[in-house]
N, C-alpha and C positions, 0 to 999 in steps of 0.2 A: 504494500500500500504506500502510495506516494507521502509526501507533506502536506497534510491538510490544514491550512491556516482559515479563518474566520474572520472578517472584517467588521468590527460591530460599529455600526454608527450611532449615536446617541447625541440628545439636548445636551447634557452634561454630567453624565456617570461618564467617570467612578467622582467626580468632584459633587459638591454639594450634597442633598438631601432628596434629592427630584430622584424617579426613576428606582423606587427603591425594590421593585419586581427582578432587577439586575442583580440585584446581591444572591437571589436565592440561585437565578437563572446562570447566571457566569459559571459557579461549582460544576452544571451538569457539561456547560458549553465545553472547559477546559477537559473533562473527563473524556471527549468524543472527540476532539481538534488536537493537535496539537500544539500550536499558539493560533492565540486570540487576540487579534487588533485591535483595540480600542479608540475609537476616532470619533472625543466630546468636542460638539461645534462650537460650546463655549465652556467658561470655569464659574462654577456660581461663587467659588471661592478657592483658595491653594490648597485644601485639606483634602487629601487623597486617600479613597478609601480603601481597604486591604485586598488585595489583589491573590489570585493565584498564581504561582510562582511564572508559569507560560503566558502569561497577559503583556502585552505591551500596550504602553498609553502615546500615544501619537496628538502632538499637541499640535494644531492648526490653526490659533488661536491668535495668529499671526497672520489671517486672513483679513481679519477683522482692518488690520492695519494697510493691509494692501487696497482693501476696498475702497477705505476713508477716502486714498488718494487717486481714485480711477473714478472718472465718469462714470463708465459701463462696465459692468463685469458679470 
């Protein structure tokens, strides 16, 4: 069997309070994936919640800043 990665997009888990169906659903997600990409559109705050060891958190949050200064995007 190949590398099965997962791309999970979210508002903003694992950061803030929002989204908290994720905490139970991540456990099953890493048990079946290999790694899990995490990709929160934004941070309700810098408090990052506990992850499983195969999660990566991919901040893009730095979008937000490219946007500000484009017309269109």
């Amino acid at each position: 069997m190949g590398n099965k990665t997962l791309l999970l997009l979210t508002v903003s888990f694992p950061y803030g309070n929002a989204e908290t169906f994720l905490e139970t659903e991540i456990k099953y997600h890493t048990e079946v994936f290999e790694s899990v990409i995490i990709v929160p559109l934004r941070k309700e705050n810098h408090i990052l919640r506990e992850l499983p060891i195969n999660c990566i958190v991919l901040d893009v949050s730095f979008l937000s800043l490219i946007k500000k200064g484009c017309t269109a995007l």
